[in-house]
C-alpha positions as CSV (number, residue, x, y, z in Angstrom):
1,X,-32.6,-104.4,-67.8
2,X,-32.1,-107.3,-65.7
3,X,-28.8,-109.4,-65.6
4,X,-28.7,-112.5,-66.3
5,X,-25.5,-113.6,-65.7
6,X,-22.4,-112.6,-64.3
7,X,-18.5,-112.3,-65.4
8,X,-15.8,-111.8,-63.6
9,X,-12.2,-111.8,-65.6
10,X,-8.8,-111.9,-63.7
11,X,-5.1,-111.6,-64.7
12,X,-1.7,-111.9,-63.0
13,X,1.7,-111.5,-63.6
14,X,4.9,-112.3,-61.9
15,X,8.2,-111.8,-61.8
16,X,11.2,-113.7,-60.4
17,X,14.9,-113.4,-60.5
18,X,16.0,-117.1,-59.6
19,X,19.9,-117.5,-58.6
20,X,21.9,-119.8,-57.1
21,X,23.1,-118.0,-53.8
22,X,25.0,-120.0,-52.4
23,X,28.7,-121.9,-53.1
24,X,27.3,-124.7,-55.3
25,X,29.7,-127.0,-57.2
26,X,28.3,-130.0,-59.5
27,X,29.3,-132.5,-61.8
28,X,27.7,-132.3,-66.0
29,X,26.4,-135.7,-66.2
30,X,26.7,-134.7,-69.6
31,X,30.9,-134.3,-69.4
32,X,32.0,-136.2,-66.0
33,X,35.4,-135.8,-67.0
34,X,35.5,-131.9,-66.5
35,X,35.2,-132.1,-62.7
36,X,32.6,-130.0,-60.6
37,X,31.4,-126.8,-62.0
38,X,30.9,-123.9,-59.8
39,X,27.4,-123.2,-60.8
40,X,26.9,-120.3,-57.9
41,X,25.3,-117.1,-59.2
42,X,24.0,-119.1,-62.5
43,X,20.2,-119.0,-62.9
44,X,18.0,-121.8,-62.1
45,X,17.2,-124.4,-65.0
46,X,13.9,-123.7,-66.0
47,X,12.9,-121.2,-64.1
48,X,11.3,-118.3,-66.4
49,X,11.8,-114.4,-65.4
50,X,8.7,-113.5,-66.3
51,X,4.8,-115.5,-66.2
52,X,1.5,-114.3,-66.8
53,X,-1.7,-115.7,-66.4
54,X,-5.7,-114.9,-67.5
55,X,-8.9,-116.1,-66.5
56,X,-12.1,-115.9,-66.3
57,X,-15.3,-117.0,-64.7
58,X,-19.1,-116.8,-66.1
59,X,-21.6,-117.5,-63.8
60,X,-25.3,-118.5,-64.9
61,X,-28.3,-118.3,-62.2
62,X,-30.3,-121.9,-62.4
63,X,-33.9,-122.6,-61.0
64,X,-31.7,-125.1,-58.7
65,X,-29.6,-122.3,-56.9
């Protein structure tokens, strides 16, 4: 049997354990009036523990190359 095409599939995952390491104070822009807020140790805004990812590629031979 001849092939005819080709697939290739891929998949990743990641971890990462974001903190603030550093003495880091800041101000809620949300509640000025509570003064800075020592933010050092906290986890980063928006940054997710764990990601994944899949993918593939399928590859077709043409009379062009």
């Amino acid at each position: 049997m001849r092939r005819s095409a080709l697939l290739t599939l891929n998949a990743g995952f990641a971890y990462t354990q974001s903190r603030i390491n550093q003495q880091l104070s800041l101000i809620d822009s949300r509640n000025p009036f509570a003064g800075p807020q020592d933010v050092t140790g906290r986890q980063l805004a928006y940054a997710p523990k764990w990601t994944a990812n899949v993918g593939s590629i399928y590859t077709v031979p043409t009379s062009i190359g």
